[in-house]
C-alpha positions in Angstrom: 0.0 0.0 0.0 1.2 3.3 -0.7 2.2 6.0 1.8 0.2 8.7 1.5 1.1 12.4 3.4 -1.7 14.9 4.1 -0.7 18.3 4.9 -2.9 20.3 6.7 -4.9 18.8 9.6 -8.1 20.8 8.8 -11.7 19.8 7.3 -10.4 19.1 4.1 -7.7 17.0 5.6 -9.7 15.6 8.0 -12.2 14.7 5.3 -9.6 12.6 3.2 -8.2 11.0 6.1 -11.5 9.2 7.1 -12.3 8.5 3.8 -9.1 6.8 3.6 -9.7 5.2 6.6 -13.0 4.0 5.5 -11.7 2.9 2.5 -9.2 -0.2 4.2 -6.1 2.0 3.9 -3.4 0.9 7.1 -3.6 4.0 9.6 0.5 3.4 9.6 0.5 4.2 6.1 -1.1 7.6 6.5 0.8 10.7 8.0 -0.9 14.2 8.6 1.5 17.6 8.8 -0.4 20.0 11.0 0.8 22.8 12.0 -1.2 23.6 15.6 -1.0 21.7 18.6 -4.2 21.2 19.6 -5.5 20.2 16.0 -2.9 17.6 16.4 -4.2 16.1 19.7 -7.6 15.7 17.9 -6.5 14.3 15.1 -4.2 11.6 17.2 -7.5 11.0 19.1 -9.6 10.6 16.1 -7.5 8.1 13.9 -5.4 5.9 16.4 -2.3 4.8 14.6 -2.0 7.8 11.7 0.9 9.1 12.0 0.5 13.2 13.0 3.0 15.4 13.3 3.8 19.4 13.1 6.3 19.2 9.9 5.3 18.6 6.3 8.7 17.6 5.4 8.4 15.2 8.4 5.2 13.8 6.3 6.5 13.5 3.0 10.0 12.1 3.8 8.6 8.9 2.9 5.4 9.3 0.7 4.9 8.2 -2.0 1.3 10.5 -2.8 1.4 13.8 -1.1 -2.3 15.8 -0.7 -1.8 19.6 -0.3 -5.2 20.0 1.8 -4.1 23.9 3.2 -6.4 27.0 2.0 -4.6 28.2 -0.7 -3.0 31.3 1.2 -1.4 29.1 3.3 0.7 26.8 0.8 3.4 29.2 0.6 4.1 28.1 4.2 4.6 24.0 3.4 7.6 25.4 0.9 10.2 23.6 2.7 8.3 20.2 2.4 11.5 18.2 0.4 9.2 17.5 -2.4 11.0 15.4 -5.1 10.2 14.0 -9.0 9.3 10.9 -7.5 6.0 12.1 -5.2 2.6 12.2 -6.7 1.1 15.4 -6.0 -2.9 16.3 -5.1 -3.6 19.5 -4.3 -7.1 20.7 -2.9 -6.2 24.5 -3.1 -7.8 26.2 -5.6 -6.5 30.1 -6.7 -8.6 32.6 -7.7 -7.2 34.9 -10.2 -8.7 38.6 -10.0 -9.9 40.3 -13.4 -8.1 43.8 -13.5 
């Protein structure tokens, strides 16, 4: 089974981590970057055996799928997260351009 890194702990992330859950995938598989504390203690409490942690390179060190689930104003912050040729990349943050 493929390792699969969420980043961002939120509703979106949240969201895809149950479904994945649900869906038979091994909690040890599955790793969550979140960024605040107590997000992280819900999360941990909420999917025994995910792996959660505070840094998205922590998450993607060894992924092989990596889900950007972050409002889009916040993806600037997860630049440091190691990403390589070899990761598949999902993003749920959509941009919206302004007309001038």
């Amino acid at each position: 089974m493929q390792r699969i890194a969420i980043l961002g702990g939120g509703r979106m992330g949240e969201a895809l981590l149950a479904g994945l859950l649900d869906a038979g995938y091994d909690a040890a598989s599955l790793a969550v970057a979140e960024q605040h504390a107590p997000r992280r203690e819900e999360l941990t409490a909420r999917a025994p055996g995910v792996r959660i942690g505070p840094s998205a390179a922590w998450a993607v060190a060894d992924a092989q799928v990596v889900v950007v689930a972050v409002k889009p104003g916040d993806v600037a912050d997860r630049k440091s997260t190691r990403l390589n040729s070899s990761h598949l990349v999902i993003s749920y943050a959509v941009f919206c351009l302004k007309k001038k």
